[in-house]
C-alpha positions as CSV (number, residue, x, y, z in Angstrom):
1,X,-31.1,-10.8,6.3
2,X,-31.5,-7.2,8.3
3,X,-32.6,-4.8,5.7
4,X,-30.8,-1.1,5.7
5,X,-32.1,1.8,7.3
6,X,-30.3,5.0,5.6
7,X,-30.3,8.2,6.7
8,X,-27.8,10.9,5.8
9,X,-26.1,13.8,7.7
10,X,-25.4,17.1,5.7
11,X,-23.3,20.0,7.6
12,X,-25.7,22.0,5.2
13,X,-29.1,21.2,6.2
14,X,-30.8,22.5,9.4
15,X,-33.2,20.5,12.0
16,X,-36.9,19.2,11.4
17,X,-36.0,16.7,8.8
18,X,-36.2,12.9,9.1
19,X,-32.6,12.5,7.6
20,X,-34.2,10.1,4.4
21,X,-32.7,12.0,2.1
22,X,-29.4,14.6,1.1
23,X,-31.9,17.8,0.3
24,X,-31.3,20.2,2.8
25,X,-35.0,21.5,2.6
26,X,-38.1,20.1,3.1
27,X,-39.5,17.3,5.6
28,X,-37.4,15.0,4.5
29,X,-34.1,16.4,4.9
30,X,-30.8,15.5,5.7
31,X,-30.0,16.0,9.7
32,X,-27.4,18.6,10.3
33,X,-25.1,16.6,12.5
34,X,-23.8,13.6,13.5
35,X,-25.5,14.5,16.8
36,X,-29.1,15.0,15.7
37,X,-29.1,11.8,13.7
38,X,-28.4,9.9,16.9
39,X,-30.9,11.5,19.0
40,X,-33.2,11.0,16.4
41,X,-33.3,7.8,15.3
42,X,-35.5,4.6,17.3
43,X,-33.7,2.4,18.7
44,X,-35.3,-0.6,17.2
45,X,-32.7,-2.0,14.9
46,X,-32.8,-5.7,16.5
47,X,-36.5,-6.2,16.6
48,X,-37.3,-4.4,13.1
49,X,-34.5,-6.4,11.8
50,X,-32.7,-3.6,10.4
51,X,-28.6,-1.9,10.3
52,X,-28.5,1.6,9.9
53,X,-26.1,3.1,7.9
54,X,-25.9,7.4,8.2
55,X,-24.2,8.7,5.3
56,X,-22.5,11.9,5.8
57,X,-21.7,15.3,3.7
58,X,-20.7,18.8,3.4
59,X,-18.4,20.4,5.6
60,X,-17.4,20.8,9.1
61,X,-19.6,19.3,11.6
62,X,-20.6,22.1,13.9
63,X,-20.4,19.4,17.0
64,X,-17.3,20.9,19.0
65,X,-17.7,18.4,21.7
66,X,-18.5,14.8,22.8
67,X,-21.0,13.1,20.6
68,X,-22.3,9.5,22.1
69,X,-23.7,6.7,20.8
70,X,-25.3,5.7,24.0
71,X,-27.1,2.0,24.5
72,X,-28.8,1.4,21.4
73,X,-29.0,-1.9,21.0
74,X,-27.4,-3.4,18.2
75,X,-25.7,-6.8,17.5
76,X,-23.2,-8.7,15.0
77,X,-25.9,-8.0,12.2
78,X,-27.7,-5.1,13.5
79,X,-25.0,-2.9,13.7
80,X,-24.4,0.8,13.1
81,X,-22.4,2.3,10.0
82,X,-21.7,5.7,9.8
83,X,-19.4,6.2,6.8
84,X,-19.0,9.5,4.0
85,X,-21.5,9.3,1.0
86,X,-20.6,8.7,-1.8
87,X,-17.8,11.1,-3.1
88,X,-17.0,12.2,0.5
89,X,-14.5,9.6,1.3
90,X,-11.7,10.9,3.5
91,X,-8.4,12.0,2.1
92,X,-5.0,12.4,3.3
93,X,-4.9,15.2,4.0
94,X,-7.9,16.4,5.2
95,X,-9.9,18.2,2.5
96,X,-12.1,20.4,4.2
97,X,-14.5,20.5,1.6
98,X,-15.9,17.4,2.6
99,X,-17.4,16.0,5.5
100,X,-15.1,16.4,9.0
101,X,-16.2,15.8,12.6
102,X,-14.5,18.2,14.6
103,X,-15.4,16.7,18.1
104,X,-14.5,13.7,19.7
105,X,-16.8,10.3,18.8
106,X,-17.7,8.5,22.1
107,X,-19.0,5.0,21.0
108,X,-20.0,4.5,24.8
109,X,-22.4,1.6,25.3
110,X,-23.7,0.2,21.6
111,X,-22.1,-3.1,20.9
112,X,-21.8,-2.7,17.3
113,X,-20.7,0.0,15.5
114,X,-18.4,0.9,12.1
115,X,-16.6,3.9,11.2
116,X,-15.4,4.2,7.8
117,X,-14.3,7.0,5.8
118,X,-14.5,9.4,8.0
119,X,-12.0,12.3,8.7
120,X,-11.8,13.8,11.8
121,X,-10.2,16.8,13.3
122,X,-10.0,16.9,17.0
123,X,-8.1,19.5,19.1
124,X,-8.8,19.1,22.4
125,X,-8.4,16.7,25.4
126,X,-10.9,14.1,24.8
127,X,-9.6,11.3,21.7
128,X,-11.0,12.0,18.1
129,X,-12.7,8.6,18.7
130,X,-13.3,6.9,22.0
131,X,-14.7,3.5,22.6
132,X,-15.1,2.9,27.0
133,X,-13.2,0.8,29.0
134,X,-16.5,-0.9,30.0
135,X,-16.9,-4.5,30.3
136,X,-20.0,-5.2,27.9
137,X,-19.1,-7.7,24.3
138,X,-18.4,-5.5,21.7
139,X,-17.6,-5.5,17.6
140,X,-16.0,-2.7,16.5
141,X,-14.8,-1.5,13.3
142,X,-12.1,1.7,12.3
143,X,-11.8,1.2,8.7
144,X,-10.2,4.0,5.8
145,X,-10.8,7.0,8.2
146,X,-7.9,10.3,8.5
147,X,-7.7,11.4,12.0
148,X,-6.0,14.5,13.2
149,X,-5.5,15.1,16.8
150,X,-4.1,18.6,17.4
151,X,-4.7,18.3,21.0
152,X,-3.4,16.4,23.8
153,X,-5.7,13.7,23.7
154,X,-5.1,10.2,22.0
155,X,-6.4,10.0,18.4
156,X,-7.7,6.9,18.7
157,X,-8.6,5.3,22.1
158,X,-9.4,1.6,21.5
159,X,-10.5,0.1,25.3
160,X,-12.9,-3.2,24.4
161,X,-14.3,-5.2,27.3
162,X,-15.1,-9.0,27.7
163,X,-15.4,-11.1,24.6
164,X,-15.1,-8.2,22.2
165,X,-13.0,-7.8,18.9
166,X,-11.8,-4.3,17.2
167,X,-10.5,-4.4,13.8
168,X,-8.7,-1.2,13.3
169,X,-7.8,-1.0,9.4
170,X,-5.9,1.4,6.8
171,X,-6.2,4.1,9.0
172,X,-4.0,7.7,8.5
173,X,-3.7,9.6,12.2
174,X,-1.7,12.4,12.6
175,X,-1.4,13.6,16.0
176,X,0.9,16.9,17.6
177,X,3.9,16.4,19.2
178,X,2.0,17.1,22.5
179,X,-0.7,14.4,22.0
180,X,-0.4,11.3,24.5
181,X,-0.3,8.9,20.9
182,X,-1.7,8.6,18.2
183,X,-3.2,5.0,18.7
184,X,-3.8,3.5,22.5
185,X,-5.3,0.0,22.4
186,X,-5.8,-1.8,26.0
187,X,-7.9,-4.2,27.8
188,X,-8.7,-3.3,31.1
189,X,-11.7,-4.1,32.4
190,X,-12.2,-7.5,30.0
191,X,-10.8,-10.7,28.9
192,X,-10.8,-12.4,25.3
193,X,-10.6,-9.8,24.3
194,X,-8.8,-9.0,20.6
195,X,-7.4,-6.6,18.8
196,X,-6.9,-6.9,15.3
197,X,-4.7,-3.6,13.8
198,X,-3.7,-3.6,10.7
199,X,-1.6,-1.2,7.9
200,X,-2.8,1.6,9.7
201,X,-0.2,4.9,9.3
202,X,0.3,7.0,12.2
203,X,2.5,10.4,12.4
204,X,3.6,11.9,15.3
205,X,2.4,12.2,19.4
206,X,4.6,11.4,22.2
207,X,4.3,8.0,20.6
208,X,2.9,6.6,17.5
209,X,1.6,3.4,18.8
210,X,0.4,2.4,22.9
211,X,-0.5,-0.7,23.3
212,X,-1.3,-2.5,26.7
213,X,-3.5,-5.7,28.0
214,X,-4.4,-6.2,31.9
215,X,-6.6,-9.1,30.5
216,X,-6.6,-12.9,30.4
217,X,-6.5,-15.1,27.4
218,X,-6.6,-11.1,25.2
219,X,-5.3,-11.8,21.4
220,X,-3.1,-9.2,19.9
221,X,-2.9,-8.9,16.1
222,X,-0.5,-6.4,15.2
223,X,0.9,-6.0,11.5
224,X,1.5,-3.8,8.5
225,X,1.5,-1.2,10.6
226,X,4.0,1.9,9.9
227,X,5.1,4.6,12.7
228,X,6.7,7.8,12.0
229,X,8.2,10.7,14.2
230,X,6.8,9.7,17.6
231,X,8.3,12.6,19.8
232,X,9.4,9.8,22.3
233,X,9.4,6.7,20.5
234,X,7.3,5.2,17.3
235,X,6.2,2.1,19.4
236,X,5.7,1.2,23.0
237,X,4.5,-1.8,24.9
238,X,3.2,-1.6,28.5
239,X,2.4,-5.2,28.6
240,X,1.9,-8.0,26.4
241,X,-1.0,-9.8,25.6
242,X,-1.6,-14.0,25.7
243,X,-1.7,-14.4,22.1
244,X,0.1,-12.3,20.2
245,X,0.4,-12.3,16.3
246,X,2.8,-9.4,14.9
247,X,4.6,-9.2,12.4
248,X,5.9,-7.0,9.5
249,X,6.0,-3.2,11.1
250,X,7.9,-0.4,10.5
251,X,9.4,2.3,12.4
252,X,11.9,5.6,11.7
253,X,13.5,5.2,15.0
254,X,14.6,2.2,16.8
255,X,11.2,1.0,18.2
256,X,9.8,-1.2,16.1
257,X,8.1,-4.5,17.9
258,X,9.8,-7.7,17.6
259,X,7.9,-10.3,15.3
260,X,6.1,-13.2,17.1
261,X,5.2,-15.0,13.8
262,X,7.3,-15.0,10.6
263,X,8.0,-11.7,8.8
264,X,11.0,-9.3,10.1
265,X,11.5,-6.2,12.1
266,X,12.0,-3.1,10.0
267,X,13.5,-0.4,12.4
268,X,15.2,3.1,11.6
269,X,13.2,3.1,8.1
270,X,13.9,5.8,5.4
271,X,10.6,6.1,5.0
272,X,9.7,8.9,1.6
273,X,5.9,10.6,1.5
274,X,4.5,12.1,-1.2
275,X,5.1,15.7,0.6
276,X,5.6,15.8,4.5
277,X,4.5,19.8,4.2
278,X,1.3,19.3,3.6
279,X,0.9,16.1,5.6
280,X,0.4,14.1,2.7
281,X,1.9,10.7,4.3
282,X,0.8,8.3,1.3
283,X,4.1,6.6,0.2
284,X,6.0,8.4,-2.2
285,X,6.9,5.9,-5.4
286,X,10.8,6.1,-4.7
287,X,10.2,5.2,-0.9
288,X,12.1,2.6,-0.1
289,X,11.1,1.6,4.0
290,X,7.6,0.6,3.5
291,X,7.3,-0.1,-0.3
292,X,6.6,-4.2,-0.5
293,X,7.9,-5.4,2.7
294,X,4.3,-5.8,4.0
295,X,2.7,-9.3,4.9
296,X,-0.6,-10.1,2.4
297,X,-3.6,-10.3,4.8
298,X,-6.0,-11.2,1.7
299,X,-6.6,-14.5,3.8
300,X,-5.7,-13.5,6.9
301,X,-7.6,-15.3,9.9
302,X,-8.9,-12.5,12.1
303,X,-9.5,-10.0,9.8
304,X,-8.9,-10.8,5.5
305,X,-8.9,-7.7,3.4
306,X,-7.4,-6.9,0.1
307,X,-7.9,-2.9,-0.7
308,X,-6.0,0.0,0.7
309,X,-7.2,3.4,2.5
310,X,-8.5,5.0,-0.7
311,X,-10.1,1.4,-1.7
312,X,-7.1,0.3,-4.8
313,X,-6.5,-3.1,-5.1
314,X,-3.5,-3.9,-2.9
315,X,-2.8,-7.3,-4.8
316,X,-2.4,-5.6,-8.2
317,X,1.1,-5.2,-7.0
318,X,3.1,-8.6,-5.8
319,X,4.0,-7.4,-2.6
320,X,2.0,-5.2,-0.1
321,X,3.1,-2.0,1.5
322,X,3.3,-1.3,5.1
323,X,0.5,1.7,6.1
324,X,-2.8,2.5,5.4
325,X,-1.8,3.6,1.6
326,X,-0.8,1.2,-1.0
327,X,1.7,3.3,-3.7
328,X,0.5,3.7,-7.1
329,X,3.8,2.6,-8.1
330,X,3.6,-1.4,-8.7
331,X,7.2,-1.7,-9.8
332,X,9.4,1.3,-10.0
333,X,8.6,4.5,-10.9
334,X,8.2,5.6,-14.4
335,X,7.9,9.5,-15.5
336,X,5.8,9.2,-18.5
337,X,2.6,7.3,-20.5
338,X,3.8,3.4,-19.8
339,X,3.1,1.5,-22.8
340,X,3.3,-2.1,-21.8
341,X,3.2,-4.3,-19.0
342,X,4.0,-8.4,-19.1
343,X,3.6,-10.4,-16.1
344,X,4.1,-13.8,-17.9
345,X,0.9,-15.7,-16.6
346,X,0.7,-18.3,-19.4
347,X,1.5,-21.8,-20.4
348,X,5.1,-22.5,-20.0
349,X,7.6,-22.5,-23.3
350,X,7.8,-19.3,-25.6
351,X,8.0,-16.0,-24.5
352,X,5.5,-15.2,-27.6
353,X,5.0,-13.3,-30.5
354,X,4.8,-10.0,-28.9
355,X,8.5,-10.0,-28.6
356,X,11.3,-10.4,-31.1
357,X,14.0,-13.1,-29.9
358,X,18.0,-12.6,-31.2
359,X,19.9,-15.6,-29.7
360,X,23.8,-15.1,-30.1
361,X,26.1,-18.1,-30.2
362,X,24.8,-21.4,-29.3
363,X,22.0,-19.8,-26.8
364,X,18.6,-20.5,-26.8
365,X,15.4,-17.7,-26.8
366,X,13.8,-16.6,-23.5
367,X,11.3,-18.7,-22.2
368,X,8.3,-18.6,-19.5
369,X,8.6,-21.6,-16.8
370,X,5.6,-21.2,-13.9
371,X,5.2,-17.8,-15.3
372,X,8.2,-15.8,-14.7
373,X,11.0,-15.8,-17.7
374,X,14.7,-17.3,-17.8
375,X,16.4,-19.1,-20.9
376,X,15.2,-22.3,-22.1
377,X,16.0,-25.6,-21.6
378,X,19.2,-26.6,-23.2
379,X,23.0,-26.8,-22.6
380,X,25.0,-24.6,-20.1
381,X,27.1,-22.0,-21.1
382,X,25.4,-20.3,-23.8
383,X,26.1,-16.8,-25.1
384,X,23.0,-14.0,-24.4
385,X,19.4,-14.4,-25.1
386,X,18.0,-10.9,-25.8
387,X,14.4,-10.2,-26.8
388,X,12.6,-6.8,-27.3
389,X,9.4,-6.0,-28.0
390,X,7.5,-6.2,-31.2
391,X,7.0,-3.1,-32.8
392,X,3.9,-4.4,-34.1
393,X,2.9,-4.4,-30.6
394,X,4.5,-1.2,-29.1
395,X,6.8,1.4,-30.6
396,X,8.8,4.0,-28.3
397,X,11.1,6.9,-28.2
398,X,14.8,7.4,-27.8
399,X,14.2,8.0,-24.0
400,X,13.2,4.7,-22.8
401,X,13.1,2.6,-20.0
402,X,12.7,-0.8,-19.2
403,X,11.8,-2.6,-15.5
404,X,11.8,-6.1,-14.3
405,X,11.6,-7.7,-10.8
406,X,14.0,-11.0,-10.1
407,X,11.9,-13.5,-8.1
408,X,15.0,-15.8,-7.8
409,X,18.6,-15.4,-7.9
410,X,21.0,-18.2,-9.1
411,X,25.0,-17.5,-9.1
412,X,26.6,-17.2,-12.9
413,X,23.1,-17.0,-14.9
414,X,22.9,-13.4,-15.9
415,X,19.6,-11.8,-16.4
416,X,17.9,-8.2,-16.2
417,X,16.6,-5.0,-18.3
418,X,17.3,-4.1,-21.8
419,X,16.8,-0.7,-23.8
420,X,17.4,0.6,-27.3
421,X,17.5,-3.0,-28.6
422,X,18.0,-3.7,-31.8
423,X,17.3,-8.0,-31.6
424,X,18.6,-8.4,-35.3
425,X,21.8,-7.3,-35.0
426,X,22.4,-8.2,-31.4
427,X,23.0,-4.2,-30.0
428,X,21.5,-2.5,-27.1
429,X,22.4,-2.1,-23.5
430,X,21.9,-4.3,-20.8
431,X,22.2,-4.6,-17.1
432,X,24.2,-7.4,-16.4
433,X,23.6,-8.9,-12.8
434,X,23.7,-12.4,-10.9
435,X,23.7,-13.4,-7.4
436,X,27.6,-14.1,-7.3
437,X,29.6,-12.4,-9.6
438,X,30.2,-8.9,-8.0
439,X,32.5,-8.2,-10.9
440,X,29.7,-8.4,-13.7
441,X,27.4,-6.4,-12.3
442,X,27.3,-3.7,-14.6
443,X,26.0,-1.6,-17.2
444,X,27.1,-3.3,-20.7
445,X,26.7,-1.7,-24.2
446,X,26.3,-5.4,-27.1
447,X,27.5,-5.1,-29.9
448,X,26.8,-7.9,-32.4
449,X,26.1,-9.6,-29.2
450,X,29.4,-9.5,-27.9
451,X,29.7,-7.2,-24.2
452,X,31.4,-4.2,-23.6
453,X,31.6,-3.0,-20.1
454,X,30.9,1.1,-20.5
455,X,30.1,1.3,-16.7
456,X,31.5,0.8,-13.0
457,X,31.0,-2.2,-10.9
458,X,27.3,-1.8,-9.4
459,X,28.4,-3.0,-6.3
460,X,25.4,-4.8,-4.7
461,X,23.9,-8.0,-4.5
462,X,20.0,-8.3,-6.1
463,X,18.0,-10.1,-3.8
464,X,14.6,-11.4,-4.5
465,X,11.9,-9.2,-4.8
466,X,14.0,-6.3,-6.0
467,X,13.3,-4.0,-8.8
468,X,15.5,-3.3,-11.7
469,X,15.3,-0.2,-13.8
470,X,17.9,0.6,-16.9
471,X,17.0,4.2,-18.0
472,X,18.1,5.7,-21.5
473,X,18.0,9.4,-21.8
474,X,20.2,11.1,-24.6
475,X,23.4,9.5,-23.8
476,X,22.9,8.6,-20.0
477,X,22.3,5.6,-19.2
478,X,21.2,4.8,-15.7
479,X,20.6,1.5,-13.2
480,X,18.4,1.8,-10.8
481,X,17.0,-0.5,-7.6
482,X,14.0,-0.4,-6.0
483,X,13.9,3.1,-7.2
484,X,17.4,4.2,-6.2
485,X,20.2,5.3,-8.7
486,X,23.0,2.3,-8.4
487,X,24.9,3.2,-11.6
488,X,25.1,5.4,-14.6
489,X,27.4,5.5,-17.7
490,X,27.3,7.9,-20.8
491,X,27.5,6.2,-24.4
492,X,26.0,7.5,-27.6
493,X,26.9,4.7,-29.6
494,X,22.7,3.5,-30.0
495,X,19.9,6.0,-30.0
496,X,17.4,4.0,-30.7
497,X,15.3,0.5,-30.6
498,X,13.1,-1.1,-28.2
499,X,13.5,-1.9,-24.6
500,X,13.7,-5.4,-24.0
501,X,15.0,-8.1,-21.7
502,X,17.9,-10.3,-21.6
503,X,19.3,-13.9,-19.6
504,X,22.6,-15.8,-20.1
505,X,22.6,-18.6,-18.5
506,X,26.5,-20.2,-17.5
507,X,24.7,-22.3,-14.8
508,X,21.1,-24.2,-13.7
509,X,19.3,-21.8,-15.5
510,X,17.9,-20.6,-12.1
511,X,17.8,-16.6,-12.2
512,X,13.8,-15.8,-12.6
513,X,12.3,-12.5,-13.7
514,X,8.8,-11.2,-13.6
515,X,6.5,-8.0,-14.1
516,X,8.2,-6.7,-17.6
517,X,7.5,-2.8,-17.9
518,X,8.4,-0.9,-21.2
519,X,7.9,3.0,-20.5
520,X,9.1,5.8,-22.5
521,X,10.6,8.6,-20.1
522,X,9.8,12.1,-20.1
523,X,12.3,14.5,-19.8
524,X,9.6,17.5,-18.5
525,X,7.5,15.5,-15.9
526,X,6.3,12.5,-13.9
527,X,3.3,9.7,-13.6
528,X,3.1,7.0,-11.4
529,X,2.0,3.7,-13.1
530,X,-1.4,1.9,-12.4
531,X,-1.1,-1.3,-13.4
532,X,-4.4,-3.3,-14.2
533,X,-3.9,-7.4,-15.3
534,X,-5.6,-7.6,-18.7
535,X,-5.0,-11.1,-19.2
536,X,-1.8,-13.0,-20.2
537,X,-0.7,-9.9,-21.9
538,X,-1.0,-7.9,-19.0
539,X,-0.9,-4.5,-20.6
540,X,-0.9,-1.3,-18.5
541,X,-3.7,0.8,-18.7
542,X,-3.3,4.2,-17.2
543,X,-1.5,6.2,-15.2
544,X,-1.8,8.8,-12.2
């Protein structure tokens, strides 16, 4: 195995040092620049058996202008990395307190190279990073970097020759509305040749994305990937490629490419950011045009990955988001400390004793079958199953919420969230849904067990994978999907209890529900939930 060679670049240093450490004085200093480590360095990696790997910190790099890499040789495992040390990871936005390359990155004739976590602010002509149209094999990696192009140039110009792959991953680019695009990927000069681009998040240009093969037998692996406010369009195809594999993309205008393999086509998205003014474009936890429509590429063929731009876990959630960010919001947003988190992954048959069970009627208490929750096993048409959680386990306030996700839908069995449950005496209110009964869907008050309808018709049809929140504050009471406000209804008649969850089964018992949240709700202020699996419990354990 090739052994590392480390050197690191700090903006605060000066030349004369060997780059072996981060001092910025003595022999053994950091190199200035990105430039001076280059031109410094042997190019001996394949016959020392060695991958170097230049670390870089501080502030703006003073390099203005084209920085190459040259010909050093290099191959599959004696590559170049230049990443940020530790700490210096890019952000969206750029924070200008850390490292940022201000020219434009010419990977030129070195077969091997990785860029990761890098930002980059370019504003001229030339791309923020350019790999050559030349016809050598290469292996290139654009991994978690923020690129700004306030130029006219491309931010990222991606032109492999024969036999090479690029893997271009949860990038953010963020080009001006004068900027050719944000992203050009081609084949020119080469065949084989493929391109593997994927949940990258790209703002602006003439157009977001410009893709376009002149090559035989190229492979074009295009997913996850979300476009937003391309002056002409989000997406544009010059030609198509041999192979192509894309699927799962998303664009605010009309442009979005067709899928060749599974997945849909999500066009005209209302795509929500944290906040556009600052050029944060990380998903905003109420977004509802990229938020879990995104295709899991944990095992994907090309290129398998599982983390986000900012390295989270994107399979603590169920579903992945399309762009470079996954949102810190698993499954709905919730405004305060969030106390308790159930996802149901044990044996199947009782819910457990972290819940209280009050079965009206001839029903029968919730249940866990291939860990997701309906009623049990038993006769049709029984009256409601509601259970709430323990207060041995969890207590909460009289501002409460409660949040589940259906992952099936079965006409005439009834399930969803519960707050301010009182199990004993049957009372609380529930959001009553199926997949048929348009009537029923609606917020209901219980009362001994029995319903009372206390607001409108919801109107909509869940579908599966959709997120369910009933909200109690003071006397509102308020239904929302997927983050969206479908219903509200004002009722003081319960100010307390537990939020819970509820299922009446009238059919095959085929309505499923997963992910239980219980969150208190602040009325002065908002958190977005990190969930963390903790076991069969599941309990949540912070959030941001």
């Amino acid at each position: 195995m090739p052994t590392r060679r480390l050197r690191y670049v700090n903006t605060n240093s000066t030349a004369g040092g060997n780059g072996t450490t981060n001092d910025t004085a003595g022999a053994n200093r950091a190199y200035p620049s990105l430039a001076n480590a280059i031109s410094s360095e042997p190019s001996t990696l394949i016959s020392s058996d060695e991958y170097l790997e230049i670390q870089c910190t501080g502030g703006t790099d003073a390099n203005v202008s084209q920085v190459s890499f040259g010909s050093i040789p290099t191959d599959s495992t004696h590559y170049i990395l230049v990443t940020a040390a530790p700490g210096q990871e890019a952000e969206i936005p750029i924070n200008r307190n850390k490292y940022v390359f201000s020219g434009s990155l010419f990977l030129a004739q070195t077969t091997a190279i990785r860029i990761d976590k890098l930002q980059f602010d370019q504003s001229g002509s030339n791309a923020a990073i350019v790999l050559d149209n030349t016809s050598i094999t290469r292996s290139i990696y654009i991994t978690n970097n923020t690129i700004y192009q306030r130029g006219t140039g491309y931010g990222l110009h991606m032109s492999p020759g024969d036999s090479s792959s690029a893997y271009i991953v949860n990038n953010f680019i963020s080009a001006s509305s004068t900027a050719a695009a944000g992203m050009l990927t081609q084949t020119t000069n080469g065949s084989f040749v493929t391109h593997s681009i994927y949940n990258n998040t790209v703002v602006g240009g003439v157009r977001n994305y410009f893709t376009t093969f002149y090559g035989a037998n190229d492979t074009f692996n295009f997913k996850n990937n979300l476009g937003v406010s391309g002056s002409t369009s989000c997406f544009y195809r010059e030609t198509t490629a041999t192979v192509e594999n894309v699927e799962n993309n998303a664009s605010s205008d009309t442009s979005g490419p067709a899928n060749t393999v599974g997945g849909a086509t999500f066009r005209s998205r209302p795509f929500k950011f944290r906040n556009v003014s600052t050029g944060d474009y990380r998903l905003a936890g109420n977004d509802t045009g990229a938020r879990k429509i995104g295709v899991n590429l944990s095992t994907d063929a090309y290129y398998p990955f599982s983390t986000d731009f900012s390295g989270q876990d994107r399979n603590r959630n169920t579903f992945w988001d399309i762009g470079a960010d996954q949102s810190n919001v698993g499954f709905g947003e919730v405004e305060k400390t969030t106390t308790f988190f159930d996802n149901f992954n044990r044996a199947d048959g009782s819910i457990g004793s972290n819940y209280v069970t009050m079965v009206t009627g001839s029903g029968l208490p919730l249940a866990i079958t291939n860990n997701q929750i309906n009623a049990s096993s038993g006769v049709s048409n029984i009256e409601i199953s509601l259970s709430s959680i323990s207060s041995s386990v969890a207590t909460f306030s009289s501002d409460q919420q409660a949040i589940i996700r259906y992952t099936a839908i079965s006409g005439f069995d009834f399930g969803g969230p519960a707050v301010r449950v009182d199990p004993i005496n049957g009372n609380g209110y529930i959001l009553f849904l199926d997949g048929v009964d348009a009537p029923g869907r609606r917020i209901t008050r219980l009362d001994g067990g029995v319903r009372t309808n206390i607001g409108a018709n919801v109107g909509i049809v869940p579908n599966v994978g959709d997120v369910f929140t009933l909200r109690a504050v003071g006397s509102l009471i308020s239904a929302y999907r997927n983050g969206i406000l479908v219903a509200s209804a004002s009722d003081a008649t319960y100010t307390t209890g537990q939020p819970g969850v509820f299922y009446k089964k009238e059919n095959n018992n085929g309505t499923l529900m997963d992910n239980f949240i219980a969150a208190n709700v602040s009325t002065t202020g908002g958190s977005l939930v990190i969930m963390t699996n903790t076991g069969s419990r599941g309990l949540v354990v912070g959030v941001t």
